[in-house]
N, C-alpha and C positions, 0 to 999 in steps of 0.2 A: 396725790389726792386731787380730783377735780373737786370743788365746791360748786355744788348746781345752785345752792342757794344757802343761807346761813342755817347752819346745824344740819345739813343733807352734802353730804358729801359721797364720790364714788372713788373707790382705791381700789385700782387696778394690781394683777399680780409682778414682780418686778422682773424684769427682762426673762425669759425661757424658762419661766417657771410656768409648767402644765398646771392653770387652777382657774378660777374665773373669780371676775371683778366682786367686793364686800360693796352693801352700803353701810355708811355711818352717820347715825343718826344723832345729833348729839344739841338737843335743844334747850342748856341748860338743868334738865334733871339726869335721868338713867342714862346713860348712851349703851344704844343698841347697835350691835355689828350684825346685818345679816347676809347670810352668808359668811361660810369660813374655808377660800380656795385661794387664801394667799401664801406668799411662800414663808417658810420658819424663820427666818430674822424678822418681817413683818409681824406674824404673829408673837413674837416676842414681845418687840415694841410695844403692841397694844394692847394685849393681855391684861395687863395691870387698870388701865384705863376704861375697858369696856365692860358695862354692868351684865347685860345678856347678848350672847350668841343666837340668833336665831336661824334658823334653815328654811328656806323656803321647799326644797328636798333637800335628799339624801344621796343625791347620785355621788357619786366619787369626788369628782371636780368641786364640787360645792359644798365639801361638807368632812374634807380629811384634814381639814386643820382643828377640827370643832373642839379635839380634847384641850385643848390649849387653855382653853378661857373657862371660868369657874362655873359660869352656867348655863346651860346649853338648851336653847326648846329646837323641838321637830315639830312634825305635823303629823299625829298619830298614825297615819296609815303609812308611814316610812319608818317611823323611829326606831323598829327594828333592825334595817338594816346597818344601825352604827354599832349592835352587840357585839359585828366578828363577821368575817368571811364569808361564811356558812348562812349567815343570817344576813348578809347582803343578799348572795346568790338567791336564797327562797322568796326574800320579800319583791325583787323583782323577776321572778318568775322562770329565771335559768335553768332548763333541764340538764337531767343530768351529764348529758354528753357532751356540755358544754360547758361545765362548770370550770374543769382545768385550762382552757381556752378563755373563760371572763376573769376568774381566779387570776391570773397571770396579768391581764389587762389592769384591773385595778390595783394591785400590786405595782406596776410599774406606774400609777397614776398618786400612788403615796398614800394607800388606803390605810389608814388607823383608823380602830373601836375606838368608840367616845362614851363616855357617858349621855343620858339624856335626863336632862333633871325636871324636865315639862316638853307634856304631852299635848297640843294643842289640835282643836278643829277649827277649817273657816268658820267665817261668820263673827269673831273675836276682836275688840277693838283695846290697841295698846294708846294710852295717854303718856305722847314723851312732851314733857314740858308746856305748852301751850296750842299744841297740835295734839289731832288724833288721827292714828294710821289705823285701816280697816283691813284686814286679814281676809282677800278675795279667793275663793277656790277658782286654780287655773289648770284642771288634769289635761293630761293628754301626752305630755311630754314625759311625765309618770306620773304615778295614780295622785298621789297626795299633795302635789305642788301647788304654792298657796303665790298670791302677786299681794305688794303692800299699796294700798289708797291712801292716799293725803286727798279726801274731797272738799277739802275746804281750797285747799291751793291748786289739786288737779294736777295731782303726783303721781305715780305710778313706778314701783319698781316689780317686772315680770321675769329678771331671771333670766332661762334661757331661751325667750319670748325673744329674741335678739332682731328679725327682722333683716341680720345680713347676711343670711344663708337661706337654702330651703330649711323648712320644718326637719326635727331629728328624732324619731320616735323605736331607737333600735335595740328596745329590750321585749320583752315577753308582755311586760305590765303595762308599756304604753300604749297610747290606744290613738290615731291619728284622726277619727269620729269625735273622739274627746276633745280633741285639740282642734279640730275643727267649727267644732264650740265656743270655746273658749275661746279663740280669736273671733271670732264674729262676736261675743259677749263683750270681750276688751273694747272691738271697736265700738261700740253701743256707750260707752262710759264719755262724759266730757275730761280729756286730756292735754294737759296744757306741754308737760313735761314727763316727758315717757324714756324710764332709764331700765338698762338692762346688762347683760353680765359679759356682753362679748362686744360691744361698742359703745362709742361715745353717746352723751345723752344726746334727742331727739326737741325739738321743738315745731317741727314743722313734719307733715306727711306720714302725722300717728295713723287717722284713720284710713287713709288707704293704703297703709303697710301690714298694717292689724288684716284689711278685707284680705290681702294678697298673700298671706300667710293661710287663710283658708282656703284660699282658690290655691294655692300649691299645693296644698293636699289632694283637692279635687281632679287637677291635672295631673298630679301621678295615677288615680285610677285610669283617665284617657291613655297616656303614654302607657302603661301595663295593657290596657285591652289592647292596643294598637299592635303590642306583639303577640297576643294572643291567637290571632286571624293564623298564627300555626303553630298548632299545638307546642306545649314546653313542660318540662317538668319545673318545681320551685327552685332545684337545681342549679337548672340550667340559665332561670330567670335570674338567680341571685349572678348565676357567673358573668350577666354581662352589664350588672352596673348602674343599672340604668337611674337607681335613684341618689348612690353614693360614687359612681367612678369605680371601673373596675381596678382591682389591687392584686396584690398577692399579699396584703396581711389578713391573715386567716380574721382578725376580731375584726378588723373593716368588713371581711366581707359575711361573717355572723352575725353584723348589725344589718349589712346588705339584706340577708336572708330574712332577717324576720321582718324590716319595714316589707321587702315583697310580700309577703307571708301576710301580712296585716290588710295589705290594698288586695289581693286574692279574696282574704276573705268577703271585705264589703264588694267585691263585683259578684263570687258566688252568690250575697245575700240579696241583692239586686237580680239575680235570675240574668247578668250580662255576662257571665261566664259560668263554665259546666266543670265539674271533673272525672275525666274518663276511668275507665277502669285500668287502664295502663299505667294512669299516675302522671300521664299531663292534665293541662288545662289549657282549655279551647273558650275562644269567644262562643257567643251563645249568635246565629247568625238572625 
């Protein structure tokens, strides 16, 4: 457990356990754990201790320990997908021919149904002990992801808003336009301490890590046009990588395929790319 400050803490998952960092919030009344991507002796320990589970989403990594703890909120435009499977694959948007291909993925990422005993929308303010956290909508990264405010102390916990990677928008329902948003929104906010799910907390270079997270969005339409000056199918675009490294794991490069698929779209809609009748796509010159 790092303690960012009294009753805010971040607990990491324990060595090579595939899950992403909880916060723990614990300011003398309720203690809230959000997020649940830690590993099963972890969740054991705390279980007993922690009064609500909350999700900022529902993606696999953040949200398959949730059955653990006694009561669980989502964020109504995800909380389907803790029902089951079947009801991951719809809520995020997985065609069919892909469903045994992500089916498999989160199966290996430790995917259990949870119950969800509250349904929640942004805009929601939880009162833990002498603080109030504000429930920000932050989609993009999928549809319903929520980031918590402390605006009295200029807190921030955004999740997989992480800032040590490029942006990762590689399902059907995220939207990289959203998320483009959204960090430009984030940086607009006064942030003293900006804590997130896949690094240590930040106290310095929030706001030009928040800009630089929308400008990585931006510069993958450039880099995508820039291959487009000869024609490609999405194919052939997904096969070389260019926004995740090219692989040979088929689910790397299904997520490959549809972050292209997402930046195709907004250059079609910008009139700087065409689609031919052959089934490439060509810059617009």
């Amino acid at each position: 457990m790092t303690w960012v400050l009294p009753g805010v803490g971040l607990l990491a998952p324990t060595d090579g356990h595939a899950g992403a960092a909880s916060l723990v919030l614990d300011d003398g009344g309720d203690v809230l754990l959000v997020d649940a991507g830690l590993a099963p002796a972890q969740r054991r320990k705390l279980s007993p201790h922690v009064d609500v589970c909350l999700l900022t989403h529902c993606h696999v990594a953040h949200a398959h320990g949730a059955r653990d703890f006694r009561e669980v909120w989502a964020p109504r435009e995800e909380a389907r997908a803790l029902l089951g499977a079947d009801d991951y694959l719809s809520t995020y948007g997985v065609a069919r021919r892909d469903r045994d291909l992500v089916a498999s993925g989160i199966r290996k990422a430790y995917y259990e149904p949870s119950p969800v005993h509250k349904q929640f929308r942004p805009g929601s303010i939880l009162q833990l002990g002498k603080h109030e956290w504000h429930i920000v909508a932050a989609p993009g990264h999928s549809p319903g992801m929520v980031a918590l405010l402390d605006p009295e102390r200029h807190i921030l916990f955004a999740a997989d808003l992480d800032g040590d990677g490029p942006p990762w928008y590689g399902l059907p329902t995220s939207d990289p336009s959203e998320l483009e948003r959204t960090a430009t929104m984030l940086s607009e906010i006064p942030i003293a301490i900006y804590i997130s799910s896949h690094g240590p907390p930040r106290k310095r270079g929030i706001k030009p890590m928040l800009r630089g997270m929308a400008e990585a969005v931006r510069e993958r339409d450039r880099t995508l046009l820039q291959k487009l000056d000869v024609p490609h199918t999405l194919d052939e675009l997904a096969d070389q990588g260019a926004f995740l490294g090219r692989s040979v794991d088929p689910l790397r490069r299904y997520h490959e395929r549809i972050m292209v698929e997402k930046h195709l779209a907004r250059l079609l809609e910008k009139d700087f790319a065409t689609a031919r009748q052959d089934g490439r796509f060509q810059r617009v010159a």
